[in-house]
C-alpha positions as CSV (number, residue, x, y, z in Angstrom):
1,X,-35.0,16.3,-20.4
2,X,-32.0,16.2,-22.6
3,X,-30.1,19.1,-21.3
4,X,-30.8,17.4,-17.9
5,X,-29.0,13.8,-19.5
6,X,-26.5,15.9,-20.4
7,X,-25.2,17.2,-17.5
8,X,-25.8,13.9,-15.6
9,X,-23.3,12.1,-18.4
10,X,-20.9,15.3,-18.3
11,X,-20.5,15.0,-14.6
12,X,-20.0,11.1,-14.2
13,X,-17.0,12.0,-16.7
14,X,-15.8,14.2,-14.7
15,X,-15.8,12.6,-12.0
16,X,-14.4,9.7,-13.5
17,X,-11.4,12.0,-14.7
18,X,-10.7,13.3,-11.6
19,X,-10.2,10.1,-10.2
20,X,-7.9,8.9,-12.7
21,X,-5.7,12.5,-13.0
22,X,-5.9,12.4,-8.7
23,X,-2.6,13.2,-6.6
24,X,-0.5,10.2,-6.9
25,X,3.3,12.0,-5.2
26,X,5.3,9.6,-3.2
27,X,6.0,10.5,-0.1
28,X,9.0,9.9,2.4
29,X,8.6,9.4,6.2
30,X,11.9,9.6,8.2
31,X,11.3,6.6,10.7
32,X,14.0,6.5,13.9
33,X,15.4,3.7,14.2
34,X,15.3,2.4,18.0
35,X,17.7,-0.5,17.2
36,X,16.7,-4.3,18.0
37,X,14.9,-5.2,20.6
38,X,13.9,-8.7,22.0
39,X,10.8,-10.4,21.2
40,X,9.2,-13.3,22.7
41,X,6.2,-15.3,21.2
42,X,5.5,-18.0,23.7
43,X,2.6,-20.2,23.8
44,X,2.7,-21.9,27.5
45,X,-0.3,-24.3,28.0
46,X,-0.3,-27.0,30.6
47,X,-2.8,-29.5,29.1
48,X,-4.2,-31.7,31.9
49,X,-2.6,-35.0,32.2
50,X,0.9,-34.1,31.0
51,X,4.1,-33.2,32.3
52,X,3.8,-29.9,31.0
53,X,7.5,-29.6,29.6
54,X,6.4,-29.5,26.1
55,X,6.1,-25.3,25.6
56,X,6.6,-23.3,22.7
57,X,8.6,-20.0,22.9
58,X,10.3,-18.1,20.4
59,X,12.7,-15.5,20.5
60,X,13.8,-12.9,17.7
61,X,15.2,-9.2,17.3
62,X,13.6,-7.0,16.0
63,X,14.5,-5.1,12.6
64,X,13.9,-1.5,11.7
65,X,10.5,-0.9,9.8
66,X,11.6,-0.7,6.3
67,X,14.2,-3.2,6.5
68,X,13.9,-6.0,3.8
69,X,15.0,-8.5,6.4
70,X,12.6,-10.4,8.9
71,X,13.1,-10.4,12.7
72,X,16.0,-12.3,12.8
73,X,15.8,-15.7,15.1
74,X,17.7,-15.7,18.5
75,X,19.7,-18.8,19.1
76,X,21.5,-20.7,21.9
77,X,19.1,-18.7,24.8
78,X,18.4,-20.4,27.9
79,X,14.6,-19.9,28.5
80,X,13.5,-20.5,32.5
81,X,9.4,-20.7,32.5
82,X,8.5,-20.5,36.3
């Protein structure tokens, strides 16, 4: 019965151990970079009884994946919802 406690509480320390002295490298991925592209976010909803001008649509560039920045916000465009 002891010998058999003692390997139970030998391998739950082990097995603690291992997962704190586990592989921790770092590892660097090459991403391309596709450049920016356009992205639209539109929300176009014609709620019955309204003139249905009222629509929200947003347009940014997109920024390459590990770029600090945010999509950056596209002004001045001339949006045409038909």
């Amino acid at each position: 019965m002891k010998k058999t406690k003692i390997y139970n509480s030998t391998s739950v320390i082990l097995v603690k151990l291992s997962f704190l002295i586990s592989c921790t490298d770092t590892v660097d991925v090459d991403v391309p970079n596709a450049g920016s592209r356009l992205l639209i976010e539109a929300l176009i909803n014609w709620e019955k009884g309204t003139s249905g001008q009222t629509q929200t649509i947003k347009l940014s560039e997109s920024t390459a994946y590990f770029d600090s920045n945010l999509d950056v916000s596209v002004t001045g465009a001339s949006v045409i919802v038909t």
